[in-house]
VOMIBA-875719 format. One record per residue (C-alpha): residue in three letters; x, y, z. Coordinates in steps of 0.1 Angstrom, whole numbers, padded with zeros to 4 digits, always signed. Example, Ala and Ser with C-alpha at 12.3 -4.5 7.8 and 13.67 -1.06 7.14 Angstrom:
Ala+0123-0045+0078Ser+0137-0011+0071
END
This chain:
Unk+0000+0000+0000Unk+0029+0024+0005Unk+0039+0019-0030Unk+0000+0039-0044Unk-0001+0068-0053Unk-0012+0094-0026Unk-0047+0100-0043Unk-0058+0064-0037Unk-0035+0058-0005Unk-0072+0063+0013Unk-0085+0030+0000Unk-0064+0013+0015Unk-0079-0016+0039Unk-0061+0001+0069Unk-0078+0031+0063Unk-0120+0036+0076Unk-0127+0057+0040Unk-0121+0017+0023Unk-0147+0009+0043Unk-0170+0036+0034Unk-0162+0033-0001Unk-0166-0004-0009Unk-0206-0004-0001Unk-0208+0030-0011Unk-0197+0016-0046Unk-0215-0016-0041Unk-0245+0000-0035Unk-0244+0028-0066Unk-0236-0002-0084Unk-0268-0016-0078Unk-0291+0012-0082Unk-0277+0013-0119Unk-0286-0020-0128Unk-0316-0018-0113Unk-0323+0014-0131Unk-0309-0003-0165Unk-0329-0034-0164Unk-0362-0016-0157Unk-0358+0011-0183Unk-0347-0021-0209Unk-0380-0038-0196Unk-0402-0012-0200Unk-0388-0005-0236Unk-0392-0042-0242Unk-0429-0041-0224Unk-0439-0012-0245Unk-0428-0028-0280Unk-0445-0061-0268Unk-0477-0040-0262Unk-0477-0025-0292Unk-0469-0058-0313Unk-0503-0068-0291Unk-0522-0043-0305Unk-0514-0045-0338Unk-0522-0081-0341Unk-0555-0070-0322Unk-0564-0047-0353Unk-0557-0072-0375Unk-0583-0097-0361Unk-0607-0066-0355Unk-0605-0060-0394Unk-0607-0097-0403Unk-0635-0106-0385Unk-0653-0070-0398Unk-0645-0080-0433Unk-0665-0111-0421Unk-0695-0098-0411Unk-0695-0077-0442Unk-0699-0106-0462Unk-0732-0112-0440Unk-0745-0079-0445Unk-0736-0074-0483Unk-0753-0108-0485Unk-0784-0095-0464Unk-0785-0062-0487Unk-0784-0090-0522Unk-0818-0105-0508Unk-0836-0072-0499Unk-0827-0052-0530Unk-0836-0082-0558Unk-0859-0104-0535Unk-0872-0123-0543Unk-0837-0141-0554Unk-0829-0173-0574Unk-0803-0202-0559Unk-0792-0194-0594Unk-0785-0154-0585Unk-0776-0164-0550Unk-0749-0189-0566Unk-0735-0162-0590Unk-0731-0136-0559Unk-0709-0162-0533Unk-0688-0173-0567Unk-0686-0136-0576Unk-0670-0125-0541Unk-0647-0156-0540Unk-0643-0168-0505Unk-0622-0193-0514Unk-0596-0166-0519Unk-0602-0136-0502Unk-0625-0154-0476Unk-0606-0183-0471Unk-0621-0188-0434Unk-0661-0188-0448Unk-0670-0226-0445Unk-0702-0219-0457Unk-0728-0190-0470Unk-0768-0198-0460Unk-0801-0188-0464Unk-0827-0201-0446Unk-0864-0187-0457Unk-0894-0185-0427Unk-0918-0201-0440Unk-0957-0209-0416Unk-0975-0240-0416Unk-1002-0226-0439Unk-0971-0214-0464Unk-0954-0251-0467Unk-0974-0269-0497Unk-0969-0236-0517Unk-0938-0233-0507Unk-0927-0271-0513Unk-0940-0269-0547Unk-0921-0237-0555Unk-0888-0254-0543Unk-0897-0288-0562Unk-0896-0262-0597Unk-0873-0243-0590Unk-0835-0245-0608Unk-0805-0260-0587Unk-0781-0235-0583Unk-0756-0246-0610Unk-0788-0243-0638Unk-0797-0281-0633Unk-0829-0296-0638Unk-0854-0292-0602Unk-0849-0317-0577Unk-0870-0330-0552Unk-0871-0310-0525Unk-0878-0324-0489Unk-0881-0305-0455Unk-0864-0325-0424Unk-0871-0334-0400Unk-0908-0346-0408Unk-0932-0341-0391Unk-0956-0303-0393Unk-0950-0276-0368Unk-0961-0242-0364Unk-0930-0222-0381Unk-0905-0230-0404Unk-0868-0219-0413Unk-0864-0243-0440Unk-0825-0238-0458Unk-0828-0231-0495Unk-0797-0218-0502Unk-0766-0227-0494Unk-0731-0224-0506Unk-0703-0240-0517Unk-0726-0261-0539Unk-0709-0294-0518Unk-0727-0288-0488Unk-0764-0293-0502Unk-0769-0322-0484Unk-0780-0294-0452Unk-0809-0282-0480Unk-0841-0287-0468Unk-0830-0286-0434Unk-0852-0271-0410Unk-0832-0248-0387Unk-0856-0240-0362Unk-0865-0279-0350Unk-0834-0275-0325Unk-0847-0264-0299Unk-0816-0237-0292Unk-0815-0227-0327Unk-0852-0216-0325Unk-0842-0193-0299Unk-0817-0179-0318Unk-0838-0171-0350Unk-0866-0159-0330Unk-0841-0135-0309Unk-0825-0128-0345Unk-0858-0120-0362Unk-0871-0094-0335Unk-0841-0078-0327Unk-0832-0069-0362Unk-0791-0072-0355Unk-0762-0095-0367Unk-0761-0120-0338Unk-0740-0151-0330Unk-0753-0183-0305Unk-0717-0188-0294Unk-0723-0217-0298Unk-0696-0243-0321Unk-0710-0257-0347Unk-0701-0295-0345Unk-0690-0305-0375Unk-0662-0276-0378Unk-0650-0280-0342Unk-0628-0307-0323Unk-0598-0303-0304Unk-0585-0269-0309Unk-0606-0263-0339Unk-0639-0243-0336Unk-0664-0234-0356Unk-0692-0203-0355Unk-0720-0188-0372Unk-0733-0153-0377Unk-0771-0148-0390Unk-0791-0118-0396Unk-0825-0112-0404Unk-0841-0108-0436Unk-0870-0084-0438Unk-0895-0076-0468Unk-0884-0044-0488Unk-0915-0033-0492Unk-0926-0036-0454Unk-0919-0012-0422Unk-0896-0024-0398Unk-0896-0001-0363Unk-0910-0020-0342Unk-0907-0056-0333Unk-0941-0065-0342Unk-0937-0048-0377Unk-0905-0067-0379Unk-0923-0102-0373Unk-0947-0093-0400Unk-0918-0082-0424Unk-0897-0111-0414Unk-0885-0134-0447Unk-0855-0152-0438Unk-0823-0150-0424Unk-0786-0150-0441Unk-0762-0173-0425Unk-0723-0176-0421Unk-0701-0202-0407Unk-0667-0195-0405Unk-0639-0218-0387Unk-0617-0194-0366Unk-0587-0212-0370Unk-0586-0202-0407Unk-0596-0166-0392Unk-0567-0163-0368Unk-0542-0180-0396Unk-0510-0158-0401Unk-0521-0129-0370Unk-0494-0146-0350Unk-0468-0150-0373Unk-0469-0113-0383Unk-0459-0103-0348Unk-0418-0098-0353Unk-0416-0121-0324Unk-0406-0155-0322Unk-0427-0180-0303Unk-0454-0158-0296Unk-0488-0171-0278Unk-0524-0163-0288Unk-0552-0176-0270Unk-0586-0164-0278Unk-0613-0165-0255Unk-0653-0159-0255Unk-0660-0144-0227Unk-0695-0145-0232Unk-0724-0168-0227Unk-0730-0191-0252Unk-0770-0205-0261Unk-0754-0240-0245Unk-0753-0215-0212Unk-0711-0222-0212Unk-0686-0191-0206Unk-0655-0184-0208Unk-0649-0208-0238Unk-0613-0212-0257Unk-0619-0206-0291Unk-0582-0204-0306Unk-0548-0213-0292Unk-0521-0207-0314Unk-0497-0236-0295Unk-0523-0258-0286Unk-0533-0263-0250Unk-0497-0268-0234Unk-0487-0243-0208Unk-0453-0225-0214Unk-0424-0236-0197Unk-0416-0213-0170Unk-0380-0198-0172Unk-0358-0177-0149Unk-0348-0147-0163Unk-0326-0120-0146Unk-0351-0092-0157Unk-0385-0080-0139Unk-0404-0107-0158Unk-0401-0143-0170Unk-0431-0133-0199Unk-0449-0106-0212Unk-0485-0111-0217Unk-0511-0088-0223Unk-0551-0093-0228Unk-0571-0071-0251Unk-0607-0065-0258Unk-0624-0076-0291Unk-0662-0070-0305Unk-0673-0099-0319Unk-0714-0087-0325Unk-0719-0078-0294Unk-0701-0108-0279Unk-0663-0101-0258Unk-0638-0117-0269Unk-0603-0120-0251Unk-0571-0121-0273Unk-0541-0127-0245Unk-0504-0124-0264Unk-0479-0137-0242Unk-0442-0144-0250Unk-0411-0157-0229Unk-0391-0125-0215Unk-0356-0139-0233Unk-0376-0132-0268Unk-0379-0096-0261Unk-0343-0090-0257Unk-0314-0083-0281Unk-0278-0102-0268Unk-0268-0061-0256Unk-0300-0058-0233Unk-0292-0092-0214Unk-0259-0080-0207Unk-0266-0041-0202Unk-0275-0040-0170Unk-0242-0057-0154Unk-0221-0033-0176Unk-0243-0006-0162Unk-0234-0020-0123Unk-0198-0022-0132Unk-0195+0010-0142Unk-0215+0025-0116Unk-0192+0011-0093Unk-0163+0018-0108Unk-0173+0056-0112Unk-0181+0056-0075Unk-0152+0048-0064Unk-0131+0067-0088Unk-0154+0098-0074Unk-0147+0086-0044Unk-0112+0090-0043Unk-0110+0125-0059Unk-0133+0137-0030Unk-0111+0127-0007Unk-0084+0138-0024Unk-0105+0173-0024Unk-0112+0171+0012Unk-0074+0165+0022Unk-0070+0203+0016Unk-0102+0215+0035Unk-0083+0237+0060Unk-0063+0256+0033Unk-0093+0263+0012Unk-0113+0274+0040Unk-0084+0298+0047Unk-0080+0311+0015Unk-0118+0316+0009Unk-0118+0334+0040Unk-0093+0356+0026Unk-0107+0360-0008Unk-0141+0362+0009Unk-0130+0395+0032Unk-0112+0412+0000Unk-0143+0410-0019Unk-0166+0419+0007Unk-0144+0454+0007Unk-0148+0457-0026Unk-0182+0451-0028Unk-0185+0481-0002Unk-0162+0502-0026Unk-0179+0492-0054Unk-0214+0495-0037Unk-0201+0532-0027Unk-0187+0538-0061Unk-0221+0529-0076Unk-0240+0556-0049Unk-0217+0585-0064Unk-0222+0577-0095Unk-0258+0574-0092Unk-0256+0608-0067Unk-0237+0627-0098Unk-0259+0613-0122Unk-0291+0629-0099Unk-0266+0663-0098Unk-0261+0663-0139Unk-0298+0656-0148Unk-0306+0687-0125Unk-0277+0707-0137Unk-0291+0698-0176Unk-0326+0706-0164Unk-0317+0738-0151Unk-0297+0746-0182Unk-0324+0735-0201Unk-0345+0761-0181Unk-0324+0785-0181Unk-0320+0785-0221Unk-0355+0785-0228Unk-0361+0814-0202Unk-0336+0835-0224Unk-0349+0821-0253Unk-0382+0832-0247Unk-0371+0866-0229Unk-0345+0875-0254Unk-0356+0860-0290Unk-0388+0857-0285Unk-0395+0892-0280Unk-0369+0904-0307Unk-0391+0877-0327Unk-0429+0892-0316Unk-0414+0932-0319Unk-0404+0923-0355Unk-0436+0904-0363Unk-0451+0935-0352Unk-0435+0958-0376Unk-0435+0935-0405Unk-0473+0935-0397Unk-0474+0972-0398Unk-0453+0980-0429Unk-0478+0946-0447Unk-0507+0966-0436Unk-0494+1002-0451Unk-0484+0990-0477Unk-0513+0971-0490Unk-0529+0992-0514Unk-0501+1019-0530Unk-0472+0997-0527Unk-0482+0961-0540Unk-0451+0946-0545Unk-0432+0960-0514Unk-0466+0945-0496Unk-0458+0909-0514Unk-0423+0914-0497Unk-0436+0920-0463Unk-0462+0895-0460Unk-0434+0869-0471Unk-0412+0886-0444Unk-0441+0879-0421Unk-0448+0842-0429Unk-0409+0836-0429Unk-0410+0848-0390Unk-0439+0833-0381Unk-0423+0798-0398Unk-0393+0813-0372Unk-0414+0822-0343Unk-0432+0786-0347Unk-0400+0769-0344Unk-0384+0786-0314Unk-0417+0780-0295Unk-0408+0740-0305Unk-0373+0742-0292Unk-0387+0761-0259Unk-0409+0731-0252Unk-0384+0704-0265Unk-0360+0725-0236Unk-0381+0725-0209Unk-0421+0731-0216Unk-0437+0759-0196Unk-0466+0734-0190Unk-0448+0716-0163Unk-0450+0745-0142Unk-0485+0739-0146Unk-0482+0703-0130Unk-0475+0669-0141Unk-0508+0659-0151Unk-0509+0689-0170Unk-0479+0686-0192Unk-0487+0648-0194Unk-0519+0655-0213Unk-0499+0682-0234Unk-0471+0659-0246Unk-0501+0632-0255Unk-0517+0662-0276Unk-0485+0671-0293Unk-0479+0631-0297Unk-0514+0626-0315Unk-0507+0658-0338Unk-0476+0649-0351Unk-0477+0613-0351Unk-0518+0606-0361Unk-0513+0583-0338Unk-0545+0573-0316Unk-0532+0579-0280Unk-0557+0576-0251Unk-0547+0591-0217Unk-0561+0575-0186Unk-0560+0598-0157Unk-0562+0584-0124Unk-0538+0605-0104Unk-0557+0631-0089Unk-0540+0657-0097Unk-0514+0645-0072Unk-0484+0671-0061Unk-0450+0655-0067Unk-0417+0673-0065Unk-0403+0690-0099Unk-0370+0665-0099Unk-0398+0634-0102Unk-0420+0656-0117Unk-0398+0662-0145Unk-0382+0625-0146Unk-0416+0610-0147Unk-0424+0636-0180Unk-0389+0625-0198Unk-0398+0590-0193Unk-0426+0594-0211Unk-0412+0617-0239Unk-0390+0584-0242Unk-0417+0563-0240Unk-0431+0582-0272Unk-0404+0585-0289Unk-0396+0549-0287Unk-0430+0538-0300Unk-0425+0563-0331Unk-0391+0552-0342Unk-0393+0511-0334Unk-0430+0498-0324Unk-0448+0507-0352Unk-0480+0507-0335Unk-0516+0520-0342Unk-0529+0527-0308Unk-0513+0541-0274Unk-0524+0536-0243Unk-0511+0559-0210Unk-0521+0558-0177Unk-0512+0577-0145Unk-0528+0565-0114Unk-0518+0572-0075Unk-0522+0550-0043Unk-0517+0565-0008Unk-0476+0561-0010Unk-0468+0554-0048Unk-0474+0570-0080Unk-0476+0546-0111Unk-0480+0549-0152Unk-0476+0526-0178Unk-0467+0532-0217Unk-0483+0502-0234Unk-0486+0501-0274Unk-0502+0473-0296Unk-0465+0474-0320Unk-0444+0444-0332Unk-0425+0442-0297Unk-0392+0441-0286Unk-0370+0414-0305Unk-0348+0390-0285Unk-0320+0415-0274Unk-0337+0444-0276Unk-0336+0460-0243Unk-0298+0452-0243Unk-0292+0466-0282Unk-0255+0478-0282Unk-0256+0520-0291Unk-0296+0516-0270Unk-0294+0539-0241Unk-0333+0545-0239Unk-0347+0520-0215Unk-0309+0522-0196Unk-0316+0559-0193Unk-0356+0554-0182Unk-0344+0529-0157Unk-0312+0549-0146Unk-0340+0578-0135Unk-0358+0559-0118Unk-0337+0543-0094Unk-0325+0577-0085Unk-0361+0581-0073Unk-0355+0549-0057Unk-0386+0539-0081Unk-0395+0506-0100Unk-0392+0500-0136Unk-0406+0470-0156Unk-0410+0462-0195Unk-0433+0433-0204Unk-0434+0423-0241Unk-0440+0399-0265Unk-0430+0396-0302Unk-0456+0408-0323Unk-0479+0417-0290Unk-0469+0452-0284Unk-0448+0462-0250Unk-0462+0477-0223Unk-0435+0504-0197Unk-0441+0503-0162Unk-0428+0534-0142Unk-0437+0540-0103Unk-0420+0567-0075Unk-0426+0568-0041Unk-0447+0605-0037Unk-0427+0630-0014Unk-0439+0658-0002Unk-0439+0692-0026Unk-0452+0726-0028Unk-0490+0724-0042Unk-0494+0739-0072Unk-0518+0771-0073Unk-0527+0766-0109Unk-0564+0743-0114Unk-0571+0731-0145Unk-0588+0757-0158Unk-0562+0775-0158Unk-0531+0751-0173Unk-0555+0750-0203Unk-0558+0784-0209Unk-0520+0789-0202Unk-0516+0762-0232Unk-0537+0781-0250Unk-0511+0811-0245Unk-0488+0793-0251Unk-0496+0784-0290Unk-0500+0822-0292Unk-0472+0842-0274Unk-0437+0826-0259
END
């Protein structure tokens, strides 16, 4: 042990960590093949199931091509009745079940026929045509003897099986149940019930029959469907032929059907096998290292209104490749190997504990300091950032003032004599009078566009309040943009201080401006609204959204500079939006304390109005 190297030196059987490590290993070890096997047995479960149910369709759509046959046969006699054995002959060779029908044994019909009907209808069946255009036999109805009803076969194909002609269904006892329960109910029904001569071990045989009814005769009720009873359309079918090939199409070998009709039959017997595709031996049971030692799975099938069970069961080994068997032990080995690989670099690790607590220590007090120099960095800048907005604002102010003092009333005084000289000069001096009314526009044009610069600068409507100069920049928004821009005023007029006052209106100059130049939108929705502590609004337009990236665009400093103002109010700022859904700016300020203003309403509106006129 002295001779390993110094990371695995703690596995060493002197040492507690082997000891720790080995079961730790062990144990990891085992959680991964159990975790391999049962995700390779569910896989294999959920191919077996599927397998299943595809073989379950298949018999669903053989035995519906089946009972097709009945019906199409059923729609022959009601749409050409009365029909021929000639006709009927024709049809069955015309539909060949001998190739696409290969489990049919045999297509009947037997005709109803009442004690007062039988000579007539013996001497109709005595001149009637055999079924391959041959000369009329004698026709004789068995067993003798005279009863009340009659369901006398008349057809019946392949041509072999005549010797059932003449046969009178409903002497059995059982079957007379089953035609009388066929006639009134109108519906495809089976007895469940093997018929004998196509059954014997593992080998059945069944029928389906369904009523004829006159064409020409109502059939809603059950006593207008005794009266319009004619005869019924028979099939027997063996369902070995049925279930031929289902298995075999599964891509598993030595898979086991058995179906079962669950069900009673006429005889009163339940639960009886009709098909086992290995015969009646059990499986041999077999160990296997996985959850199961088969899969097996029952499904639900609608034979007519009689359940049948199809159970598909295989042996587990069948399910898996060579790779699966032998998965889950790779899966354990590497687990533990892993483990105990990991194990050994965290020891390794934890050998060094104390130094690395010392030197996180360390590195934890230097950057605690300069997280407080940073943090105090950050205050000044944000401080000087306050300082500079109010310097700019107060420049802004300032220019505007002179502005308006200075060239705006240079600007009114020459307005004033340009006026004077256009009006003197209007009727003896027509050219000179062209001159002066151009000079007149052109300073007008000049006086419009120093009032615009004045209110970019600082508007005089803030003075007024910032409801006030909300709804003015919304008015100027609507007239130069056209676009539709509702104002939603829920403030109350309430008295803020002229730094927030003023942040809170460049916000949502930026606001604007942002919608104009990027959103593209159609309609623009502000509102200002105040609780008890907070005032709130929100920008939100119906445009194209901000892209992914957008609110971190390189050469962007709108939303950096809406946010940077309000956190000097020590505000909120928010920005929901969706691509194509429009973006919606949330602002809100605490509300200090601030002179009221001694303007009302009234009175911003008419100083607007001055405004438009005069600087």
């Amino acid at each position: 042990m002295r001779n390993l190297p110094p990371r695995f030196r703690a596995l060493s059987l002197k040492r507690p960590a082997f000891w720790v490590s080995m079961p730790l290993s062990l144990g990891v070890g085992f959680g991964f093949y159990l975790a391999t096997a049962s995700s390779i047995h569910t896989d294999a479960t959920q191919r077996f199931n599927g397998h299943a149910q595809t073989a379950r369709n298949t018999i669903v759509a053989r035995v519906k091509s089946y009972t097709d046959v009945v019906r199409s046969t059923a729609a022959l006699f009601q749409s050409n009745y009365p029909l021929s054995r000639l006709q009927f002959h024709r049809y069955v060779n015309g539909i060949g079940i001998e190739k696409h029908f290969p489990a049919i044994e045999g297509i009947n019909y037997a005709e109803f026929v009442t004690d007062a009907q039988r000579p007539e209808f013996e001497r109709r069946m005595a001149s009637e045509p055999m079924a391959d255009g041959s000369a009329p036999q004698p026709f004789v109805i068995s067993p003798p003897g005279r009863r009340e009803n009659y369901n006398i076969m008349t057809m019946i194909e392949p041509i072999h099986l005549g010797n059932a002609m003449g046969r009178d269904m409903t002497s059995i006892p059982y079957l007379y149940e089953q035609h009388m329960r066929n006639r009134d109910s109108g519906l495809l029904t089976s007895s469940g019930r093997p018929i004998d001569s196509l059954s014997g071990p593992n080998r059945t045989g069944l029928a389906m029959r369904l009523a004829i009814y006159h064409p020409d005769k109502p059939t809603a009720t059950v006593e207008q469907r005794r009266a319009a009873f004619i005869g019924s359309v028979g099939l027997a079918f063996s369902v070995n032929k049925l279930m031929t090939g289902v298995i075999d199409e599964m891509p598993v070998k030595n898979a086991r059907m058995i179906l079962v009709d669950r069900a009673l039959g006429i005889d009163r017997v339940g639960s009886r096998v009709l098909f086992d595709s290995t015969g009646s031996a059990p499986p041999k049971p077999q160990r296997f290292w996985l959850a199961a030692n088969r899969f097996s799975r029952t499904l639900p099938i609608d034979f007519n209104g009689r359940q049948w069970d199809a159970t598909f069961s295989v042996d587990a080994r069948e399910m898996y490749s060579g790779f699966e068997e032998f998965a889950p032990w790779l899966a354990m080995m590497a687990g533990s190997v892993s483990t105990l690989l990991f194990y050994a670099l965290f020891h390794t690790l934890t050998s060094s504990r104390a130094r690395a607590i010392k030197l996180a220590k360390v590195m934890t007090r230097e950057l605690r300091e300069s997280q407080a120099k940073l943090q105090m960095s950050h205050q000044n800048l944000r401080r000087l950032a306050a300082h500079a907005d109010q310097i700019k604002e107060g420049e802004r102010k300032r220019i505007a003032r002179e502005i308006h003092d200075d060239l705006g009333q240079n600007l009114l005084a020459l307005r004033i004599d340009a006026d004077m000289l256009s009006t003197r000069t209007r009727v003896n001096h027509p050219r000179l009078h062209h001159r002066a009314s151009a000079t007149l526009a052109h300073i007008d044009t000049t006086i419009k566009s120093v009032r615009q610069i004045i209110n970019d600068l600082r508007p005089n409507v803030l003075d007024l309040g910032l409801s006030a100069a909300v709804e003015w920049q919304i008015g100027e928004f609507r007239r130069r943009t056209g676009i539709d821009c509702e104002l939603v005023d829920e403030s109350n007029d309430v008295a803020l201080d002229e730094q927030a006052a003023i942040a809170f209106f460049r916000i949502l100059q930026e606001s604007l401006s942002n919608i104009v130049r990027h959103a593209h939108a159609s309609r623009v929705k502000v509102v200002l609204s105040s609780r008890s502590t907070t005032l709130a609004m929100t920008v939100s337009d119906n445009g194209v959204g901000l892209g992914q990236g957008g609110r971190s665009k390189v050469g962007s400093f709108g939303l950096v500079g809406i946010e940077e103002r309000i956190s000097i109010l020590d505000g909120t700022f928010s920005i929901l939006s969706k691509t194509g859904e429009g973006t919606t700016v949330s602002v809100s300020v605490p509300i200090t304390t601030a002179p009221p203003t001694a303007v009302a309403p009234a009175a911003a509106k008419s100083t607007q109005r001055a405004n438009s006129e005069v600087f």
